[in-house]
N, C-alpha and C positions, 0 to 999 in steps of 0.2 A: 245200558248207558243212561245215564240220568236225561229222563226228558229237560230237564229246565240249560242245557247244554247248547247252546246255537253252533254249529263246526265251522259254519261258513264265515259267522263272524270274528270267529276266535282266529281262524286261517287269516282272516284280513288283518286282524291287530298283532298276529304274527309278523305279519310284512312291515308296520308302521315301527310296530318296536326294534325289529332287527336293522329298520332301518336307521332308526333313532340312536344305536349299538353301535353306527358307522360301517356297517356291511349294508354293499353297493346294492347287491339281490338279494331275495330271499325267495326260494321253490320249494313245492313240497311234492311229493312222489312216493310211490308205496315202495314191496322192496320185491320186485321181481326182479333179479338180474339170473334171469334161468342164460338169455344170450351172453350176457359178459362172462358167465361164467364158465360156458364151451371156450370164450375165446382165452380165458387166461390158464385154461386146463391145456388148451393147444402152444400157448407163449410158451407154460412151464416146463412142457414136455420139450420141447428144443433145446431148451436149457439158456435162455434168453435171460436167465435170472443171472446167472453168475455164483456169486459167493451169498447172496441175499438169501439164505437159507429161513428169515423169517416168512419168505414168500410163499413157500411150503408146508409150510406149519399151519395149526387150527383147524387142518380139515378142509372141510367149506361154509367155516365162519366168515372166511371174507365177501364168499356172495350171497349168504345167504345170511343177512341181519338177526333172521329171528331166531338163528341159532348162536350168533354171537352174544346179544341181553333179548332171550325169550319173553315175546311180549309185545314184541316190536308191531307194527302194526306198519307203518310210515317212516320216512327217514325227510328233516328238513336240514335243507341245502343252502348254502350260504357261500358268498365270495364277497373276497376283502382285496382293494387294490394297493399294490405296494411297492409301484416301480417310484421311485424318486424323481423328482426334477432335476437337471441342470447336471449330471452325473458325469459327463463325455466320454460315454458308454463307448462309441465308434472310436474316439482319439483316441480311447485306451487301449482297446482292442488291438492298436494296430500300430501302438509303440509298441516297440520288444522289449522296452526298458521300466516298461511299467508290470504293476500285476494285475490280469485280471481277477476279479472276485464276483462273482457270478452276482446281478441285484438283488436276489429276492435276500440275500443275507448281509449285506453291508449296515444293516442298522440292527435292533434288537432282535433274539429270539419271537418268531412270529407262534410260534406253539402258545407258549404263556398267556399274550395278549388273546389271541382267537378264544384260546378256550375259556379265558375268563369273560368274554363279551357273553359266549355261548352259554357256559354258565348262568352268566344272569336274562337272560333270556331264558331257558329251561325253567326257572323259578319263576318269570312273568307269565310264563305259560301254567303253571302247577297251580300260580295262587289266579288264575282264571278257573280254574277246574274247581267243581263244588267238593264238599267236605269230603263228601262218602263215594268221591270217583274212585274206582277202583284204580292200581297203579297210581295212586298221587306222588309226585316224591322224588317217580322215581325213570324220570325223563336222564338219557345221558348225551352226555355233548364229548364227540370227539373231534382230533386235529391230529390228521397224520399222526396219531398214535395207537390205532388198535389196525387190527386186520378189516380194513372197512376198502370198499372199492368206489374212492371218492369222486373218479372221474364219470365212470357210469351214472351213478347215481346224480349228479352235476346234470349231467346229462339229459334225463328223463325227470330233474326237478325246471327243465327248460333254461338253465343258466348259461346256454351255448350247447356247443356241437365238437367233436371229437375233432381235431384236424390231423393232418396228416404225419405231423410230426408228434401225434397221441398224445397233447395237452387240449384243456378246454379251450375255445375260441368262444367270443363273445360280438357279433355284429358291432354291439355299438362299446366296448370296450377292450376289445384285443385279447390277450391272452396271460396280461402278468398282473394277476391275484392268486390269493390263497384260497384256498376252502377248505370248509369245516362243517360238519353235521349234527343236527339234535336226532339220537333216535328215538320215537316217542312210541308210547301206548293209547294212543290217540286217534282213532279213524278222519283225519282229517280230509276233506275234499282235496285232490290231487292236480297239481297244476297241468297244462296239457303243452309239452315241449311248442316252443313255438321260433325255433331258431333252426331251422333244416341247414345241414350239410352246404356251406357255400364254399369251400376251399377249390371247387372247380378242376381247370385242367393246371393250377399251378400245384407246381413241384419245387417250390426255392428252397423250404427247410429242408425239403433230402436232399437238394444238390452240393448246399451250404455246409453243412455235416462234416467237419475236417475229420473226420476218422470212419465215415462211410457207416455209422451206426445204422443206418435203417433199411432194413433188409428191401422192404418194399414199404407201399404208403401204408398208415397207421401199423407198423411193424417198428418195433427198437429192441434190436439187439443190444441190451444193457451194458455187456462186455466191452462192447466198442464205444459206449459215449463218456465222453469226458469228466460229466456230472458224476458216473460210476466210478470210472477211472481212478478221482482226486477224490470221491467221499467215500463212497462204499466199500472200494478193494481196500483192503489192509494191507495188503502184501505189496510187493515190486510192480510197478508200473509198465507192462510188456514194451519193450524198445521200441516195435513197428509202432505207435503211439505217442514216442515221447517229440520227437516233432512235431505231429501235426497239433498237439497240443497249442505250440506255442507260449504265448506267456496267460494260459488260463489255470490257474494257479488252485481254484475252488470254483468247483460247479462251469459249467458253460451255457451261454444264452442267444448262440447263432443263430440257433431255429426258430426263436420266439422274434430275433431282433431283425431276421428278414423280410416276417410275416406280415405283407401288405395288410391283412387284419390291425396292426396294431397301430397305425396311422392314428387310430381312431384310442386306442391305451389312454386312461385319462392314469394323471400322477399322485400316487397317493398325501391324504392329508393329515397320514397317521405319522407323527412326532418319531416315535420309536424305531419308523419302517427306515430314516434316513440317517446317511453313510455316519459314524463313527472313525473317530483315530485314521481319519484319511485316507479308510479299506478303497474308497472309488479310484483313486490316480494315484497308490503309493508304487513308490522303485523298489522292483524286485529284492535290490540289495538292502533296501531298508528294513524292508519286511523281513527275508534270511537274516538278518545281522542280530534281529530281537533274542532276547535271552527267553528259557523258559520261561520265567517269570512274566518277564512281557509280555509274554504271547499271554498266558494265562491272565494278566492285569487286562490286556487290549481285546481281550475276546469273550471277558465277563458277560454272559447274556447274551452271549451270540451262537448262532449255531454254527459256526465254525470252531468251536471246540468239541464238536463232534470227534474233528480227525484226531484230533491228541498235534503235541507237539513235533512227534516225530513224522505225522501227515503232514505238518506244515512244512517243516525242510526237504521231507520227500518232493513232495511238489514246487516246491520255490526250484528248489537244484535243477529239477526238467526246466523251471522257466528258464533259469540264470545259463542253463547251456543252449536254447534254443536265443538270449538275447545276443546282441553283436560283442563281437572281440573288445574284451575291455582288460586291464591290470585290476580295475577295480575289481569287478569281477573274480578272477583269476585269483585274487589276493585274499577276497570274501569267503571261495569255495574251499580254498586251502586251509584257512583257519580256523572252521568250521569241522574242517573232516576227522579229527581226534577228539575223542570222544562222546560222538556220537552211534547210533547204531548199525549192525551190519546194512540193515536195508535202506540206513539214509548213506551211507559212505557207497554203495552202490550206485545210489543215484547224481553222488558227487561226483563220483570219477567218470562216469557219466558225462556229464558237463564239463568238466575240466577236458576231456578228449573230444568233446563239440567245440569247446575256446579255441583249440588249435586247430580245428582242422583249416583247409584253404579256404581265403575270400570268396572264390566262384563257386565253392560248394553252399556255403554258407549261405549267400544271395538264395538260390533255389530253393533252398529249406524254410527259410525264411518268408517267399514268395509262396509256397502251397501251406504256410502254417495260417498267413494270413488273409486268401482266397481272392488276390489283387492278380 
């Protein structure tokens, strides 16, 4: 390593820059995840993954960095906050007439923007490095896009602490930011966690869990949670499920939104992170009523076109049969069901046979979807 190199200095203009990037933290951490990696070798074996067959893949590139880009030395850890203001996150939740849309995705694709902050950061850091560092160049920054194990790592770069519902927690920031990693070829001085386990003797995010996803504390049975449910499965949405859904239509954010931690959530002040095309408080029927197209025009740069269009009416259908007896409804679900596909007309008739069932069944339903 080139004497004329200060690391400690470089690690501090790291923090100043990334702060400068609009990322809240910056930690830095080597890359032992020998412990997370028994733990996710014991998740996989259950079969906790589901259909996520990417989870499986690569071997043990996902815990072990310096077989993912050989070289790796350190991995720097970053969190970006991206809950909105003013969203009426609660009122939404608890109309049946509205859709939920889980916050982290109501405004732009969050991938894009991370990785281009990361990016240039990666490059502030290479043109610190003298000419003839070996590795110049060739620093990479991911975002939830390679086999990286971003909560560990969070983790042991001191950005918070694992809680019980297995997201980061952050004392003085709660739990709803992203993160994103530089991994470098850099020996740099390693930050030393400094935010120990405070989630205590509470239990709200498992209790909260309208589909009982968490087998026990820091355990998620992927199968069972909502977020899986309405992004990841591709297939039919299992029945025992489609109520307690509710009207969450993409992704769910019970666990996070009960989490005494996030009293403390500051609201993000990134442009991009905030709601579009009125994804915070729109009517179930508004959203199902959208033509291909629409969806595709209103979902430009969002990751909600992940699911494809026919994820969208799959999940809208569960909303529109778990919301109250309407014509409206009823009128929307019908006209809809021709020409669409076998796995959304499934989920029509579905909901057209929740429209009719009786008033006092309905209450009940309604009453454990929403956890009043």
């Amino acid at each position: 390593m080139p004497n004329s190199l200060d690391l400690n200095k470089l690690a501090a203009d790291i923090k100043i820059w990334g702060r400068e990037l609009g990322f809240q933290q910056v930690g830095i951490t080597d890359i032992d995840l020998s412990q997370a990696e028994v733990r996710l070798k014991e998740w996989l074996a259950k079969g906790y993954h589901g259909t996520m067959e990417w989870m499986t893949a690569h071997g043990n590139k996902r815990s072990r960095p310096a077989e993912l880009l050989p070289g790796t030395v350190r991995v720097i850890s970053v969190r970006m906050n991206y809950l909105p203001g003013d969203t009426n996150q609660i009122a939404t939740l608890k109309d049946p007439t509205k859709a939920y849309v889980s916050r982290y995705t109501l405004g732009r694709d969050y991938h894009k923007l991370i990785r281009k902050r990361l990016s240039v950061l990666a490059k502030q850091i290479d043109d610190a490095l003298p000419e003839d560092y070996p590795f110049k160049g060739q620093n990479r920054a991911f975002v939830d896009s390679a086999p990286v194990m971003e909560r560990p790592l969070a983790e042991k770069a001191g950005l918070g602490w694992t809680g019980k519902h297995t997201l980061i927690i952050n004392s003085d920031a709660g739990s709803w930011f992203f993160l994103g990693e530089i991994f470098t070829f850099v020996p740099l001085p390693v930050d030393t966690p400094n935010q120990p386990n405070q989630c205590g003797e509470c239990t709200a995010c498992l209790k909260v869990c309208p589909t009982d996803a968490f087998t026990q504390p820091y355990e998620l049975d992927a199968r069972r949670c909502i977020s899986y449910l309405t992004i990841e499965n591709k297939g039919a949405i299992p029945e025992e499920f489609r109520e307690p859904m509710g009207n969450r239509v993409f992704g769910c954010d019970d666990c996070q939104a009960i989490c005494p931690w996030n009293k403390y959530a500051q609201f993000t002040t990134e442009t991009d992170f905030l709601p579009r095309h009125g994804l915070a408080d729109s009517d179930l029927t508004t959203l199902f009523n959208w033509t291909e197209q629409e969806y595709l025009d209103n979902t430009e740069g969002s990751a909600i076109r992940r699911i494809g269009y026919e994820g969208w009416l799959r999940n809208l259908a569960v909303g529109l049969g778990n919301a109250p007896q309407s014509d409206h409804i009823i009128t929307a679900l019908k006209s809809k069901r021709e020409g669409v596909s076998e796995l959304v007309k499934e989920h029509i008739d579905w909901a057209l046979e929740q429209q009719t069932k009786p008033n006092y069944r309905r209450k009940r339903k309604i009453k454990r979807a929403t956890h009043e």
